[in-house]
N, CA, C and O of each residue as an XYZ file, in Angstrom:
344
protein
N      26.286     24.126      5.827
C      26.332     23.421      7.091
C      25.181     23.864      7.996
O      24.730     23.046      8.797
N      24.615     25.239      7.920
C      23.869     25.450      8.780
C      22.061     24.868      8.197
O      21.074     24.537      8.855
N      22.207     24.929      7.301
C      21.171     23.717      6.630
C      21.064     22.701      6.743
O      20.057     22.297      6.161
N      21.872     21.598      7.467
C      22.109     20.558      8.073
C      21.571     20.615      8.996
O      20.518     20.008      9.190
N      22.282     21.556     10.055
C      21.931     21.615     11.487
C      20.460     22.031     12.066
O      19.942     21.894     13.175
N      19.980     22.642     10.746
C      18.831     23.452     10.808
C      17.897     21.962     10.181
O      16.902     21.827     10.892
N      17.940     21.259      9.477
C      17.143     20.518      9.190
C      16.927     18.490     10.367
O      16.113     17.568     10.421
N      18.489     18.935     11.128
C      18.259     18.037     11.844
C      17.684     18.190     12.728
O      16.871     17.382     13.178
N      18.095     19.785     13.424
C      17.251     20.254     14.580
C      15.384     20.244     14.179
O      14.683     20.309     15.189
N      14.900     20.197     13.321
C      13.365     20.162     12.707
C      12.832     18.196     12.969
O      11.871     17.647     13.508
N      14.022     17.728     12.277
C      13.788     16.442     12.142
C      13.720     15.901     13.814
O      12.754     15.170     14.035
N      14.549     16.150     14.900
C      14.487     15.933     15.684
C      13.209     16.177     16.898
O      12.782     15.484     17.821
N      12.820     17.742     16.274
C      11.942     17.942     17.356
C      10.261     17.777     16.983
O       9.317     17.936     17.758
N      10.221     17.369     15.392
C       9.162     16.724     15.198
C       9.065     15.556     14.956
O       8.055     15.154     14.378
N      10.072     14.686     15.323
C       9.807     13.065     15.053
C       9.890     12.406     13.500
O      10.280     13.124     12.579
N       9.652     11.541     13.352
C       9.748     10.926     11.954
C       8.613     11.681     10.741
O       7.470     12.025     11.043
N       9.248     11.844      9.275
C       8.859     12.176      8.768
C       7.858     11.483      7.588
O       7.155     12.036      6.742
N       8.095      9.955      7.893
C       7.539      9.154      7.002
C       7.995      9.007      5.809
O       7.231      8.535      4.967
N       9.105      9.307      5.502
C       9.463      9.444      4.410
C       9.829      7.754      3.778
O      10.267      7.721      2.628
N       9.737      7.049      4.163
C      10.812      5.655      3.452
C       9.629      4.264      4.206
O       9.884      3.634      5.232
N       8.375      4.094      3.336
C       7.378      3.672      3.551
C       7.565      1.970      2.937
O       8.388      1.862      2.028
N       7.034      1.006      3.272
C       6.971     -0.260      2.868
C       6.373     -0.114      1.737
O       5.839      0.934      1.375
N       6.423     -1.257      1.032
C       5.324     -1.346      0.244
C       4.323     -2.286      0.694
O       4.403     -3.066      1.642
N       2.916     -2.022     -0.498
C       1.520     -1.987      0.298
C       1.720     -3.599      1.313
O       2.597     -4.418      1.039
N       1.158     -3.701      1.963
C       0.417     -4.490      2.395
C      -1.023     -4.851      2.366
O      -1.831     -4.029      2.799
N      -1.469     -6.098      1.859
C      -2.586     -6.242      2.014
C      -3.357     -7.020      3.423
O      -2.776     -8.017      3.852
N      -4.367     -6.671      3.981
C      -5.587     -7.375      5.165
C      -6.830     -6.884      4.907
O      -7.168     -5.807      4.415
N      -7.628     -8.043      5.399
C      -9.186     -7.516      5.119
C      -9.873     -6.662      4.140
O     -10.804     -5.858      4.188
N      -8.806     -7.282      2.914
C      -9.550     -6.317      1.738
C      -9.470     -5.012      1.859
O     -10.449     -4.277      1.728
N      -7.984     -4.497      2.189
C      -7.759     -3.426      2.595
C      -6.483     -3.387      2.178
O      -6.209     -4.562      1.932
N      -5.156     -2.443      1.864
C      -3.920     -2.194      1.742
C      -3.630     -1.383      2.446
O      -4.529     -0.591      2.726
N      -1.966     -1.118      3.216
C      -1.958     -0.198      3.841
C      -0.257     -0.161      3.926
O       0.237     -1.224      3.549
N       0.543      0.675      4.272
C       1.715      0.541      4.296
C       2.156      0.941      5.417
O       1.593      1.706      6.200
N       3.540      0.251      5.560
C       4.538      0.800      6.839
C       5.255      1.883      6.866
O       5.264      2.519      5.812
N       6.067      2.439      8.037
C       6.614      3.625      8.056
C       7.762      2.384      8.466
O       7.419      1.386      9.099
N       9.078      2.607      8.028
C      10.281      1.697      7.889
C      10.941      2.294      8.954
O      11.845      1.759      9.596
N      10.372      3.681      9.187
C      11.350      4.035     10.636
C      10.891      4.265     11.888
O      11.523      4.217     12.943
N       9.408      4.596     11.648
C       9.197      4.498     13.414
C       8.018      3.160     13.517
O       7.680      2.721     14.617
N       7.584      2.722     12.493
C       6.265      1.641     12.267
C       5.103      2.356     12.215
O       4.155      1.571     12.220
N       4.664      3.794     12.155
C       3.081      4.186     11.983
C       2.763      3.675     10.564
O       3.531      3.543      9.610
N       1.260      3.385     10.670
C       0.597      2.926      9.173
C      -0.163      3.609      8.555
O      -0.906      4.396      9.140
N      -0.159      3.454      7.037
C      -1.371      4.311      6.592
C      -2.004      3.841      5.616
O      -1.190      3.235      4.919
N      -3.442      3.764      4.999
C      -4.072      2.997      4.282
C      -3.594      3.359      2.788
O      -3.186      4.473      2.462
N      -3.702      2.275      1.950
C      -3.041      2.486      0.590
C      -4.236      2.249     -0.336
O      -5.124      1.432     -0.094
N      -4.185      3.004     -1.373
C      -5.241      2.963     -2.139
C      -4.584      2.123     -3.250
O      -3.464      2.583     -3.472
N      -4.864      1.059     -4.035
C      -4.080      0.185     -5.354
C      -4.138      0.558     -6.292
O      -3.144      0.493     -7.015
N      -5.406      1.172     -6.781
C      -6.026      1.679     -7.904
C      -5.309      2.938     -8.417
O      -4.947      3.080     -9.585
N      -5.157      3.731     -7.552
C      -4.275      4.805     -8.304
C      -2.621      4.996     -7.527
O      -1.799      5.894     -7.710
N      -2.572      4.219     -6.947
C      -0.947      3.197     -5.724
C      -0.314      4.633     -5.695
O       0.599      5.199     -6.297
N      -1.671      5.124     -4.230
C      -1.571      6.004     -3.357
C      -1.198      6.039     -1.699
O      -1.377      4.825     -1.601
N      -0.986      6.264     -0.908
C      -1.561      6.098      0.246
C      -2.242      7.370      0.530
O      -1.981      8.478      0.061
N      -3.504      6.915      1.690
C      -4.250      8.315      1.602
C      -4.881      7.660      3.392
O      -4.856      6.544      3.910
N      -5.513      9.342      3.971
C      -5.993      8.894      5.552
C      -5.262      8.923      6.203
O      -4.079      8.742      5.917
N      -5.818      9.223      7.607
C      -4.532      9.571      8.530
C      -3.818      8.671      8.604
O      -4.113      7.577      8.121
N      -2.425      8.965      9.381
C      -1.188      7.527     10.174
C      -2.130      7.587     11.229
O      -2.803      8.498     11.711
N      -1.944      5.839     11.565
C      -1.839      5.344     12.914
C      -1.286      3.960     13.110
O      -0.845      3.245     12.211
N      -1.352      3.699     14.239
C      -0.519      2.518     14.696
C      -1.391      1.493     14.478
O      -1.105      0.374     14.052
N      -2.457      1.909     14.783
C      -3.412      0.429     14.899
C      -4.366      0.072     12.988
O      -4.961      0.954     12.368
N      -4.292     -0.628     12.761
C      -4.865     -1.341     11.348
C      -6.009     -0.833     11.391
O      -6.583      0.075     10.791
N      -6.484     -2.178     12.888
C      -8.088     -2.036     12.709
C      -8.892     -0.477     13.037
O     -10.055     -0.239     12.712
N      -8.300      0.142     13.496
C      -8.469      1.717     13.781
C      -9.024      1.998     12.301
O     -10.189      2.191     11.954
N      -7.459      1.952     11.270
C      -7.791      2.674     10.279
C      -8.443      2.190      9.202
O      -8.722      2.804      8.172
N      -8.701      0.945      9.505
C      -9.962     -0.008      8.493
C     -11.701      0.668      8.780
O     -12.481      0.996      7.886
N     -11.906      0.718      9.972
C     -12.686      1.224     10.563
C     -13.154      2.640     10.190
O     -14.271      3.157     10.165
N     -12.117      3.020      9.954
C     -11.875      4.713      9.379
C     -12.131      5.018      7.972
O     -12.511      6.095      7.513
N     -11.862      3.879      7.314
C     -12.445      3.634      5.535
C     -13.527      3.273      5.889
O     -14.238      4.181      5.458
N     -14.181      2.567      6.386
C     -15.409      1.712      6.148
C     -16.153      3.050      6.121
O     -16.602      3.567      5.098
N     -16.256      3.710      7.740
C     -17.209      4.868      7.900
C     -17.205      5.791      6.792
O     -18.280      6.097      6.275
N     -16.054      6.299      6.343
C     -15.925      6.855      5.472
C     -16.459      6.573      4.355
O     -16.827      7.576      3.744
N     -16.757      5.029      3.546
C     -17.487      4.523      2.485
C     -19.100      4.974      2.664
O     -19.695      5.598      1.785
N     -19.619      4.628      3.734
C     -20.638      4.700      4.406
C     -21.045      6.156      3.791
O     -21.660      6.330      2.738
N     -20.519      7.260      4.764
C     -20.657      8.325      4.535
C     -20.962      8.879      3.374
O     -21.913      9.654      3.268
N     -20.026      8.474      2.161
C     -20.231      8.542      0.817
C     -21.255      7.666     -0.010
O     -21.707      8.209     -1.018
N     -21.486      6.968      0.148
C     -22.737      6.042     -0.030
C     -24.403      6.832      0.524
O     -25.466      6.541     -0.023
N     -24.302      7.694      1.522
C     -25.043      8.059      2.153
C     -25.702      9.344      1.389
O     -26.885      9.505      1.090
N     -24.403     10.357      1.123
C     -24.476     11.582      0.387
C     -25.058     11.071     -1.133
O     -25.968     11.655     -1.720
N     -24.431      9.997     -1.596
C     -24.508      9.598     -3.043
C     -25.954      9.300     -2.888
O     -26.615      9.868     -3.758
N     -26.698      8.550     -2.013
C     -28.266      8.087     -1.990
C     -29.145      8.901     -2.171
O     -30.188      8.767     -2.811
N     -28.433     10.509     -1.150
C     -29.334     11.475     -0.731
C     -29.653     12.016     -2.229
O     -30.754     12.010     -2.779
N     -28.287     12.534     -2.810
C     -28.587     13.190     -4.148
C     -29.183     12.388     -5.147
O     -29.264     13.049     -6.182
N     -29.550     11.463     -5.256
C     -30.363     10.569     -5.962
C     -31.684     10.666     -5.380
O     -32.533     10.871     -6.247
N     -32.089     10.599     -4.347
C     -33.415     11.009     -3.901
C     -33.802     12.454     -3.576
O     -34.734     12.795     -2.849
N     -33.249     12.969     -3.995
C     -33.795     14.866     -3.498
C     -34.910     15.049     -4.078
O     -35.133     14.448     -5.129
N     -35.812     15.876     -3.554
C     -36.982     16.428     -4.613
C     -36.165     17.381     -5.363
O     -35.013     17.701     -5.069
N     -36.961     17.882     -6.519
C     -36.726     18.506     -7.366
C     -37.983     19.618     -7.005
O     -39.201     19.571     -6.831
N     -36.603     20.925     -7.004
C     -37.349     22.353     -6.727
C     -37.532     23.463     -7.598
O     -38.128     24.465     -7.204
């Protein structure tokens, strides 16, 4: 019983745990899923039918948040293809 009380008192004073998620949704060439209990979102990967990246509420936030992120990696991937050789 005190494992109860002890795990509601946790559940309570940190908010939802995300545990019980939609399945994916797709927009803009993007997937992402719901949180079924408070609504935060998080981007879903299909390919290995993950979700990965922070929660947030807003989509376009976290579309925005992949893109840069592609970018970024695209960027590193260019560099090491062009390095001199020492």
């Amino acid at each position: 019983m005190a494992t109860g009380l002890a795990g509601a008192a946790v559940a309570v004073l940190r908010g939802c745990w995300h545990q019980k998620m939609s399945w994916p949704i797709r927009v803009q060439e993007n997937s992402y899923q719901v949180c079924l209990g408070c609504g935060i979102k998080r981007l879903f990967d299909e390919q290995v039918f993950r979700s990965y990246g922070p929660y947030g509420y807003d989509i376009n936030r976290l579309i925005a948040w992949n893109r840069a992120r592609h970018v970024k990696h695209q960027r590193e991937a260019e560099e090491k293809l062009h390095r001199p050789a020492s």
